[in-house]
N, C-alpha and C positions, 0 to 999 in steps of 0.2 A: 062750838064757838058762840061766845058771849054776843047777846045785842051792842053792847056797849066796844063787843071788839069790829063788831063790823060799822058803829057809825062812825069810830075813830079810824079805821079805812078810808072809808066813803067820805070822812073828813078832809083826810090828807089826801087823797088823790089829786083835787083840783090844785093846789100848791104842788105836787109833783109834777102833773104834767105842764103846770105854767115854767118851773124850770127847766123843764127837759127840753121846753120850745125855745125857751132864750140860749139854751147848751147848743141847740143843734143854731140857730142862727147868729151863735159867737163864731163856730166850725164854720161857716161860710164865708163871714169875713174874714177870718184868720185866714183860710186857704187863699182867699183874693188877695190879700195882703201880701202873703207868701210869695203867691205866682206875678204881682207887681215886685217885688221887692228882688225876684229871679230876672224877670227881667233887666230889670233898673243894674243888678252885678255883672249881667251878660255884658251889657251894651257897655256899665265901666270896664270892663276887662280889658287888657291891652290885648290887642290882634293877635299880637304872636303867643299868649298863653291859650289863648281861647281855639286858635289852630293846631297849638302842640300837643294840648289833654287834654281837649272839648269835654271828651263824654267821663274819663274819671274826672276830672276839677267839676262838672257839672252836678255830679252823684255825690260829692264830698261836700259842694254847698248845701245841696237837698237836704242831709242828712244833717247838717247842721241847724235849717231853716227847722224845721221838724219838731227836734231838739230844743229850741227853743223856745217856739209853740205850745207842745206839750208842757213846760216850764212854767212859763206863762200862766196857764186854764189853770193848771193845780195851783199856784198862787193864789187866783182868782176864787176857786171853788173852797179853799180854806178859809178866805177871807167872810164868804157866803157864810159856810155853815157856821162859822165863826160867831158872828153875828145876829143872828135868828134863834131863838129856843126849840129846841126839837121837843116832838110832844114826847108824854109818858108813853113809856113801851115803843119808841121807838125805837129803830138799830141805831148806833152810831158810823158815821160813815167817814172814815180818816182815812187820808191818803196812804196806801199799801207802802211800804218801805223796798223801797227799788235802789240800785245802784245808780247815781248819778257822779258825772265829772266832776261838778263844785260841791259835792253833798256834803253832808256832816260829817267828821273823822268817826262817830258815833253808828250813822249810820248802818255801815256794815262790821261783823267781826274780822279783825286783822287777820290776814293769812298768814301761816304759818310757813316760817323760813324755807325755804328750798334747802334739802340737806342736798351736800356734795358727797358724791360717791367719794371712797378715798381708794386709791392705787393699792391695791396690794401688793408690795416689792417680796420679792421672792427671798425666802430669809437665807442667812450668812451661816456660817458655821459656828455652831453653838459653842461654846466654852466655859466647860463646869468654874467659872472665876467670880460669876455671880454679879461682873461689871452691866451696865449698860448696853455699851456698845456687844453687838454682837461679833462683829469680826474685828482682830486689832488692827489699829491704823498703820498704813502702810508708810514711811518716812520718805522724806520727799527725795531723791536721787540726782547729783549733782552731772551735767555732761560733761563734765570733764575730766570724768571718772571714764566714760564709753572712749574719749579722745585717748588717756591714755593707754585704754587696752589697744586702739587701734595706731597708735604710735609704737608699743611693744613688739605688736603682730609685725608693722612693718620691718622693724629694726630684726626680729628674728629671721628674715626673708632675705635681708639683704646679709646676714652675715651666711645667712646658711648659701648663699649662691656664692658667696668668696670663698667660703670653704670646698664646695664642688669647683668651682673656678682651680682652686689651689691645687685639688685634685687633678684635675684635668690638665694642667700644666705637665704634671710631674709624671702622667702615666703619657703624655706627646714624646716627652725625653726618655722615657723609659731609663731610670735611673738607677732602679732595679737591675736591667741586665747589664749594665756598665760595670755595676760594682761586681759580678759575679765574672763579667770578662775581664777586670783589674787583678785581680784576688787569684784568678785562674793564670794569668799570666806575665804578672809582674811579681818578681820573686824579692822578698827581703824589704821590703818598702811600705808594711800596713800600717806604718803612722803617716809615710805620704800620701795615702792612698785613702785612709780614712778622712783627713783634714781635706783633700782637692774635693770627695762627696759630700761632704757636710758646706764646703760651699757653693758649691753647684747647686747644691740641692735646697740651699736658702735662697738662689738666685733666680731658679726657675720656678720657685714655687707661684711666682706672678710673674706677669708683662710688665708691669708699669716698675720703671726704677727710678732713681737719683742719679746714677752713675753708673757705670760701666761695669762688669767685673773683670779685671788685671791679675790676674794668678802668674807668681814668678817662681819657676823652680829651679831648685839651682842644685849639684850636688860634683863629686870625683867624675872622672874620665868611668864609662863602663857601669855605671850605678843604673840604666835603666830611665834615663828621661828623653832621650829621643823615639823610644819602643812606648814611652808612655805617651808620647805625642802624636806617635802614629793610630797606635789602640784609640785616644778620645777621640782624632780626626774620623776613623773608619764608621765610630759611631755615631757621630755627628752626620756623618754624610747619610745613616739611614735611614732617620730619624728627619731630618731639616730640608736633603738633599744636597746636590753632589755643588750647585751654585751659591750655596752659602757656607762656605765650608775651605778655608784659606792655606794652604802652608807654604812656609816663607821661609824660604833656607838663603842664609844671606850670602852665603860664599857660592851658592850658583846663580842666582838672583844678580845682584851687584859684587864683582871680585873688587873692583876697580875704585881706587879713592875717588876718584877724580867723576867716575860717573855716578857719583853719590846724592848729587843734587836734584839729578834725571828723575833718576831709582825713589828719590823720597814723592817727587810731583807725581809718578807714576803709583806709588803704593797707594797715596792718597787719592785717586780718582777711583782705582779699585774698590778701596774700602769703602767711598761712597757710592760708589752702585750697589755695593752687595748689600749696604744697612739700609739702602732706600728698597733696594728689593725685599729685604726683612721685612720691612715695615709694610708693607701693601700684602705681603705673606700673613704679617703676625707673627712670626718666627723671631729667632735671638739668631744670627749667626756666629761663626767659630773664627778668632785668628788665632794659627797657633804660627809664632816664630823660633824656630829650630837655630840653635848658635846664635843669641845675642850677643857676647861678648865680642862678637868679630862684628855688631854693626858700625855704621858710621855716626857721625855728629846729628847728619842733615837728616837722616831715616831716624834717630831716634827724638830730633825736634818735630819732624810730620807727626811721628806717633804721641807725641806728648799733648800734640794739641788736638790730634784727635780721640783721645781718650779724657780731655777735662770737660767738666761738669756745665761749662757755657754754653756747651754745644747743643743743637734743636734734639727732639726727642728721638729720632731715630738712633745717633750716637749712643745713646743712654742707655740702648737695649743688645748687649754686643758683647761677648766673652774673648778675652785677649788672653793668649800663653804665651808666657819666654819661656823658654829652656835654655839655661843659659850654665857655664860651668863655675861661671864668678861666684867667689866662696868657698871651691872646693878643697881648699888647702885649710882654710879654717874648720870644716867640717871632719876633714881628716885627721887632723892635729887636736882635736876633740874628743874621737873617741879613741884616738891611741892613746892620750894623757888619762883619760880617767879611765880605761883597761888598765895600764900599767900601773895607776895608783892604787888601782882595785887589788888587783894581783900583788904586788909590796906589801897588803895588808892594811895601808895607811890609809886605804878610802872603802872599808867596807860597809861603812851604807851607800857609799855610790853603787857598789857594785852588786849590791841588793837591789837597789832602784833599777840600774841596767838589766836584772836577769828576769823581770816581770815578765810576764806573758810567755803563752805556752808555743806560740808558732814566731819566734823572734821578734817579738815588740818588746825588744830593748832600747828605744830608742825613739820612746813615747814621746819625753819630754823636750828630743832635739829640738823642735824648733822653739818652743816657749828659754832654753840656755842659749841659742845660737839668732833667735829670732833678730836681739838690737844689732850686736855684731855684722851679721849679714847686712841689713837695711844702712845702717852704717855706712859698711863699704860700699854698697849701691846706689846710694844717694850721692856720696863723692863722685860717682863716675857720671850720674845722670839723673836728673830730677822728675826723669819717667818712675821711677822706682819709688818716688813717693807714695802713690795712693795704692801699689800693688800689694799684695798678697805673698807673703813667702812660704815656699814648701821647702825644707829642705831635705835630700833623700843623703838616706849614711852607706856607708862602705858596707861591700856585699862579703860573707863569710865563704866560707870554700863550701858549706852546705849550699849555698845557695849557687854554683858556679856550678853545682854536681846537678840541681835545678835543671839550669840553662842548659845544660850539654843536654840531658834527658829529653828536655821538651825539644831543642834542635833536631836530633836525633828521630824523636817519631814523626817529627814534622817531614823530616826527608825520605823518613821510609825503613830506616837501618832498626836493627833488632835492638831491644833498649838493654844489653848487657851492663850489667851490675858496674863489671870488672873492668871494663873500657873504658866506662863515665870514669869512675877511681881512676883510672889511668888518665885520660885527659883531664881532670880536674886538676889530678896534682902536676903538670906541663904546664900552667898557670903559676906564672906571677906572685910572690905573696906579702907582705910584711911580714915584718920580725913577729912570732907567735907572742902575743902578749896576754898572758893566761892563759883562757879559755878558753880565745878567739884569735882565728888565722884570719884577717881579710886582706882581698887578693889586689895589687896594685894598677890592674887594669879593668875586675870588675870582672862582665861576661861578653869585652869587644872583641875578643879573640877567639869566641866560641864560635861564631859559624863560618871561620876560615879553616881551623882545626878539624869541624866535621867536613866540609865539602874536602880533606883532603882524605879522609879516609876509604 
């Protein structure tokens, strides 16, 4: 160390520490100032700030008194060195570059952006397309597209239960062994026999009707309609049971004209207990009337107004039979004319038509030829006969009287001889042989007088 560096020491010393003594007694007053200036903020503070967060609002003044202080001296100490020449070889003494609240935008270097993490979304299903999008967009789906599957769904539900419903009906009546108990035992008759099932069998297929069903059969003396009325009764009654289940024979019933008025008020109270009983059942009951032709005026006006369509719903659910002979001359004179035209020659495609079917269904088409005729005449008599149903059944052939003897006969117990039947069929009754066909003038009403005599 140079002479010349130690008097310019020894130079500047006393000028350093004459500053150092005015630094340290700025620091005294500053702090007094401070600690007046603390107080002077206490005592303006309103009571209730100064009671809620005395001690942080106290520490947030301090810290700003401070703050400011410090601010201040460096202003001051810039201004100093500012103004004075510092000797050669001195240091320079500039205020250190610190962070302050008001400082220069210069100051410090800008901080760099906060990067944001980004999501990584779990990728889609790739698709060699080279697009963009990774998965294709999905199109937006209208709900009333879901409404109408779920209108579909119901409508399938509700018909599929009317069809079990329809089923259900139809296996109650067991309509099945009716036809097989028809077919078994009414002989010569499978066009009236198929027509009375195919309406039965549309009428029970539901509960709920419009109207009633009215089946009116009508045929010769002996043809097999009062045995047919007894056969649908017996099944009826096994089926529905034995109180909804009616036969009405009018010549033991009411003989008498005169008590024909009684007879009509009385059928009429029965028929409404039995439909009112149906209906709390759920059942359809059965009237079968045996020998209309012999009713009166007063019994067929009850009936007429208890079978139209005004009437409340139990009416409505209700199976009505005549058996009745009205017609049977017309049915007779029927198929004698077109035999005998057949036979002449002069009608053989009638007689084509009549010989269809292989178990005597010649006489497919009677009622669709005799159907207006009949109704015709039945309308004249009685305007019950409007909304009915016509069957009408044909004359029976000597095969079929050789039938009835047969079935009579095991029913009573006698050995079914070939030669016997032949022998009692032909002690029957016959028309003039016209062709091909003997039918018998009474039918099969004299078969089971004939056997109980044997």
């Amino acid at each position: 160390m140079s002479i010349y560096d130690s008097s310019d020491r020894y130079s500047e010393s006393p000028a350093d520490d004459q500053t150092e003594g005015e630094e340290v007694e700025r620091d005294d007053e500053e702090e007094e100032e401070e600690e007046e200036e603390e107080e002077a903020q206490r005592s303006s503070l309103p009571p209730s700030i100064a009671q809620f967060s005395s001690s942080s609002l106290l520490a947030v003044v301090r810290i700003r008194q401070k703050y400011l202080a410090m601010k201040k001296r460096r202003l001051e100490m810039s201004q100093v060195f500012g103004g004075t020449k510092l000797m050669a070889g001195a240091p320079s003494r500039a205020s250190p570059k610190i962070f302050t609240f008001d400082g220069e935008p210069n100051s410090m270097p800008p901080l760099a952006p906060e990067r944001r993490k980004r999501r990584r979304r779990h990728r889609g299903v790739q698709y060699p397309t080279g697009r963009g999008c990774r998965a294709p967009p999905k199109p937006a789906q209208s709900r009333a597209k879901y409404c109408l599957y779920l209108l579909c769904a119901i409508v399938f539900l509700q018909v599929y239960n009317a069809i079990e419903n329809l089923d259900d009906h139809v296996l109650c009546y067991d309509l099945d062994g009716l036809e097989k108990t028809l077919r078994r035992e009414v002989f010569g008759q499978r066009a009236a026999v198929e027509g009375l099932l195919a309406l039965l069998h549309d009428y029970l297929s539901t509960y709920v009707h419009g109207r009633p069903l009215v089946l009116s059969v009508h045929g010769p003396s002996g043809v097999g309609k009062s045995h047919l009325g007894r056969l649908l009764a017996g099944h009826f009654r096994t089926v529905v049971g034995e109180p909804l289940v009616l036969q009405y024979y009018v010549l033991h019933r009411c003989p008498l004209e005169a008590d024909a008025w009684h007879c009509a008020r009385a059928l009429s109270v029965v028929v409404a207990e039995m439909v009112e009983r149906a209906e709390e059942e759920e059942k359809i009951p059965l009237f079968v009337f045996d020998e209309a032709e012999h009713m009166h005026g007063e019994i067929l006006d009850a009936l007429r107004d208890l079978v139209a369509t005004k009437r409340s719903n139990e009416y409505l659910n209700a199976i009505y039979l005549f058996l009745s002979g009205l017609g049977g001359e017309h049915i007779a004179h029927h198929l004698l004319h077109n035999s005998s035209s057949a036979a002449g020659g002069g009608g053989m495609m009638t007689m084509t038509r009549t010989m269809e079917g292989p178990c005597g269904d010649r006489h497919g088409n009677l009622a669709k030829e005799l159907g207006p005729l009949l109704r015709d005449t039945l309308e004249k008599r009685h305007p019950l006969w409007e909304a009915a149903e016509i069957l009408p059944m044909s004359l029976l052939e000597k095969s079929h009287v050789a039938e009835c003897f047969l079935d009579e006969m095991a029913g009573e117990g006698f050995y079914p001889d070939q030669e016997n039947i032949e022998r009692l069929a032909g002690e029957v009754e016959y028309y003039p042989a016209v062709g091909e066909h003997q039918y018998a003038r009474t039918g099969c009403k004299q078969v089971v007088a004939k056997v109980n005599l044997l």
